[in-house]
DOFIVEX-740851 format. One record per residue (C-alpha): residue in one letter; x, y, z. Coordinates in steps of 0.05 Angstrom, whole numbers, padded with zeros to 5 digits, always signed. Example, Ala and Ser with C-alpha at 12.3 -4.5 7.8 and 13.67 -1.06 7.14 Angstrom:
2
A+00246-00090+00156S+00273-00021+00143
//
This chain:
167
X+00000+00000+00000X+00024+00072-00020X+00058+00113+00040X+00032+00181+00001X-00022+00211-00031X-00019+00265-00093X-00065+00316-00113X-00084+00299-00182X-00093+00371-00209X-00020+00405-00180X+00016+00342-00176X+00034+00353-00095X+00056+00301-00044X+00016+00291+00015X+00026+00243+00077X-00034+00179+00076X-00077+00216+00128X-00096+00275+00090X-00159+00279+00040X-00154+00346+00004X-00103+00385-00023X-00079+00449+00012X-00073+00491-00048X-00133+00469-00097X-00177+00427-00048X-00177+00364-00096X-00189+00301-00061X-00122+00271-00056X-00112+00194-00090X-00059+00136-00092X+00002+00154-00149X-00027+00085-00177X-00095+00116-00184X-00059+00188-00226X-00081+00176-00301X-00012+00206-00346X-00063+00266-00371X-00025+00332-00399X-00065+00386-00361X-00022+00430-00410X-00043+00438-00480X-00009+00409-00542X+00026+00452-00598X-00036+00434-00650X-00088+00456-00604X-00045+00521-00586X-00049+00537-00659X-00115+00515-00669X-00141+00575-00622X-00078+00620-00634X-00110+00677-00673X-00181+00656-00654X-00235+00710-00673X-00288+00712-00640X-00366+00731-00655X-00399+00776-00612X-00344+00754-00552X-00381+00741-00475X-00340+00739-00414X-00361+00667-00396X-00316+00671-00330X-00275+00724-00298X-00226+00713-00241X-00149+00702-00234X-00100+00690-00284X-00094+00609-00256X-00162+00595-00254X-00178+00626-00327X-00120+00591-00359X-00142+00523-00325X-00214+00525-00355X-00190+00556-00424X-00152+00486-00420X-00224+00454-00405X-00248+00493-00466X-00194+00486-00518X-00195+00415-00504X-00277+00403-00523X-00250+00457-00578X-00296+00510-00560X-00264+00574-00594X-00239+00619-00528X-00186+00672-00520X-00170+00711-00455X-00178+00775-00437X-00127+00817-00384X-00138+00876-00353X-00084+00901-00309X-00132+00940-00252X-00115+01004-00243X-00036+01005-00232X-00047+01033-00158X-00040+00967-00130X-00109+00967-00102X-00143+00932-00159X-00111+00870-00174X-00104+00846-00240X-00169+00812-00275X-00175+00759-00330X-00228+00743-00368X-00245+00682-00406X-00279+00700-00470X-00327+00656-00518X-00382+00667-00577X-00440+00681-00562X-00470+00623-00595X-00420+00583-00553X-00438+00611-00494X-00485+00552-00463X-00436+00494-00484X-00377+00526-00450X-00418+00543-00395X-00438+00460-00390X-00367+00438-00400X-00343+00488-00346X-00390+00461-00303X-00375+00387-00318X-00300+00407-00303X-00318+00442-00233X-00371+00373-00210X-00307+00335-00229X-00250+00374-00196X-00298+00395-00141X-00346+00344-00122X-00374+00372-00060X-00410+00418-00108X-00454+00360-00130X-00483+00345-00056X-00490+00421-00042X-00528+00425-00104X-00563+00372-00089X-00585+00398-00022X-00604+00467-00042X-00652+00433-00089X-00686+00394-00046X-00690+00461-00006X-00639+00449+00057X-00577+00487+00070X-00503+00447+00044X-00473+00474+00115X-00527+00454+00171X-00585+00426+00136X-00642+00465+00155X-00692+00483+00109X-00687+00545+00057X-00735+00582+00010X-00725+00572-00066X-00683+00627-00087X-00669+00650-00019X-00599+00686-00009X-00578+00657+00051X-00598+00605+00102X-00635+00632+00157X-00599+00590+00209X-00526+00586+00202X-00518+00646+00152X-00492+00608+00089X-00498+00649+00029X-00536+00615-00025X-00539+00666-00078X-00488+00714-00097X-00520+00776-00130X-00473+00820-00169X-00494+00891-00181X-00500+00921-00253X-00428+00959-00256X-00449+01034-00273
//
């Protein structure tokens, strides 16, 4: 039996008692269990989507630099035409830098569905809080919530992030 477990997204060590990773919060597995998958993408897909232009572009995910180059991976890889968008914040140091992950329009809804598929996978405590808000409990303690309610009335869980309109 293995004396360590690895992270199977960032490839980290860990001793046998712990579950998730530190730095991605992955479930941890056996080396045995690691499948020999290039997270990185091959030369023919980089040129595929090299000069990429896209129709009527949507921001289909904004965030950090990491996290928009892992799910243009996810993307690339169903080859759904992406490209990402920087934007360096203001320069004062108070507004960090933003990057956005950019689709067609008319690709908008598949992207969205692989970039969920890719989050159930890599995160699959999403699936059983999903699963709980739907049947109308809180993920965190269980009690019961409203449909569409923004957070649970008991422990204080935010359900529903609401982002105002930018003016």
């Amino acid at each position: 039996m293995s004396q360590i477990k690895i992270c199977p997204e960032c490839r980290e060590e860990y001793q046998p008692h712990i579950i998730k990773c530190v730095h991605c919060g992955t479930i941890l597995v056996p080396p045995e269990e690691i499948k020999d998958e290039k997270k990185e993408l091959t030369s023919e897909e980089i040129m595929k989507f090299d000069n990429v232009v896209l129709e009527n572009p949507v921001a289909v995910r904004e965030g950090d630099s990491g996290w928009i180059r892992e799910i243009f991976i996810v993307l690339v890889k169903a080859d759904i035409p992406c490209a990402i968008s920087q934007d360096d914040g203001c320069g004062k140091g108070c507004c960090g830098d933003k990057s956005m992950l950019l689709v067609s329009e008319k690709d908008m809804e598949k992207a969205h569905e692989k970039i969920e598929e890719y989050c159930m996978k890599k995160y699959p405590e999403l699936k059983t809080s999903n699963e709980m808000i739907s049947k109308g409990k809180c993920p965190a303690c269980g009690s019961p919530v409203e449909t569409g309610a923004v957070e649970c009335p008991d422990c204080g869980l935010i359900l529903l992030i609401i982002e105002k309109e930018k003016k």
